[in-house]
Structures are given as structure tokens and as C-alpha cells.
N, C-alpha and C positions, 0 to 999 in steps of 0.2 A: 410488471408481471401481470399475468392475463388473472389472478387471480385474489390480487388486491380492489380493493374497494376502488372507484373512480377519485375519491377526496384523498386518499392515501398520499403522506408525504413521499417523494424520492425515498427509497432506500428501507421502507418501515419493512421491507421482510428481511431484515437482517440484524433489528429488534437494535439498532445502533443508539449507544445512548448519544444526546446530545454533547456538543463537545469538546470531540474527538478528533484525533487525524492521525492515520494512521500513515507509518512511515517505513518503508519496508525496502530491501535491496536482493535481487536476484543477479545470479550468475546463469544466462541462455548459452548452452553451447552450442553452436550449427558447424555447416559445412563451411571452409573458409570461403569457395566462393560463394557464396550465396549470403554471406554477413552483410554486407552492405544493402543488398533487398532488405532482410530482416530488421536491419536497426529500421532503415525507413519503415514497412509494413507497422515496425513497434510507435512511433513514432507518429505513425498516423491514428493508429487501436483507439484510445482515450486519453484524455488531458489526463495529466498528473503520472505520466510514463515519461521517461525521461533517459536516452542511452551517453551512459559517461565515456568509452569507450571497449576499447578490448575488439576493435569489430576487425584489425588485420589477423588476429589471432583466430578468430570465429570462439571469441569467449566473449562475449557480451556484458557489462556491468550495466546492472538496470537500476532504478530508479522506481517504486511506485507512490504517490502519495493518495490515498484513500479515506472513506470517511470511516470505514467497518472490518474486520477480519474476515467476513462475508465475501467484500471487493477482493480483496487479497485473492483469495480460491479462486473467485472466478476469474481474474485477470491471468491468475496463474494458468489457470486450464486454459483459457484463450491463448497463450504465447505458447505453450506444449503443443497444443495442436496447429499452431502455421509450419505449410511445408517448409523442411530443410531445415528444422529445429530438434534438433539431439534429445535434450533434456534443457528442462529450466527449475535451478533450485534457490528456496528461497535461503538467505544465505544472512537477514538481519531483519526484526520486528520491533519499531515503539510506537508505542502511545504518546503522544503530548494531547495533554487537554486542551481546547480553544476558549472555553469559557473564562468568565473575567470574576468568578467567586475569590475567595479572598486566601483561600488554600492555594489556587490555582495562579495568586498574581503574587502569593510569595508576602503577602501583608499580614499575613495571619500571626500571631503573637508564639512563642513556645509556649510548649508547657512545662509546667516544673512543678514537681515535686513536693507536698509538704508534709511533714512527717507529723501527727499528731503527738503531742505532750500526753 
């Protein structure tokens, strides 16, 4: 972005904690003929798009893996605007954390309870 710092990591305007991966699925609706251009143009867009199918129907099941909810929007608004695309909605959103803290790798102890006497 023309208006990040030069040293600025990938991604710092979407204020992404470290992390993260963001995992999301849309349904692209197009014209039927024109699905098979569109999975490919989707295909080409950025790594971490991925079409599972749906493309004889002109219903598309997508795929995005991201680092932010930032990405998310704007992949989204990218696939809305290629010709011959109906609507694209998003249709499923998680988070998985990638960090290896010890919440996050599942080592963490429970907590329990103790009732003061």
C-alpha cells in the first residue's frame, strides 16, 4: 500500500495479529458458461484460493486461506468484480491460531476450581 512505511511488514494495514490463518469458504455464482473461465481466472487471483467444485452448475465452492479478515474483503471484492460473476457470498469463517504458545498447542493444564474453607 502506497501508504505504509517502506520497512512495513506484508499485511501491517490490516493491524493482523501474529498467528493467525484465516479460513473461509464462499459460494461464486456465474453464468454456466462462463464457470470454467472463472474457476480458472479464481485460480490464477492469489495462492490460498482454491475451487472445490460446483463449476457445471455455475455455483462455485471456493476456498480462501488468509492471514486477516482484511484479506477476506478484499479477495471478496476482487471475485465480485470479474466479468460473468453473479454474486459471491461468503458462506463459512475460522480462525486457527499458528503460533506454538502452549494454549495454542493444547499443553496448557485446566483450570479448576478451589473453594476456600
Amino acid at each position: 500500500m502506497p501508504d505504509e512505511p517502506p520497512d512495513a511488514p506484508p499485511n501491517a494495514h490490516h493491524n493482523t495479529p501474529p498467528g493467525e490463518l484465516h479460513v473461509s469458504s464462499l459460494v461464486v455464482h456465474c453464468r454456466r458458461e462462463q464457470a470454467p473461465a472463472i474457476a480458472a481466472a479464481l485460480a490464477g487471483l492469489d495462492s490460498g484460493i482454491e475451487v472445490h467444485g460446483g463449476v457445471a452448475e455455475g455455483k462455485l465452492v471456493v476456498t480462501l486461506e488468509t492471514a486477516s479478515q482484511g484479506e477476506i474483503v478484499e479477495r471478496l471484492n476482487r471475485i465480485q468484480l470479474l466479468p460473468g460473476v453473479l454474486a459471491a457470498t461468503l458462506v463459512f469463517h475460522q480462525v486457527e491460531t499458528t503460533d506454538s504458545s502452549p494454549a495454542s498447542t493444547g499443553e496448557c493444564k485446566p483450570w479448576t476450581f478451589r473453594a476456600e474453607a
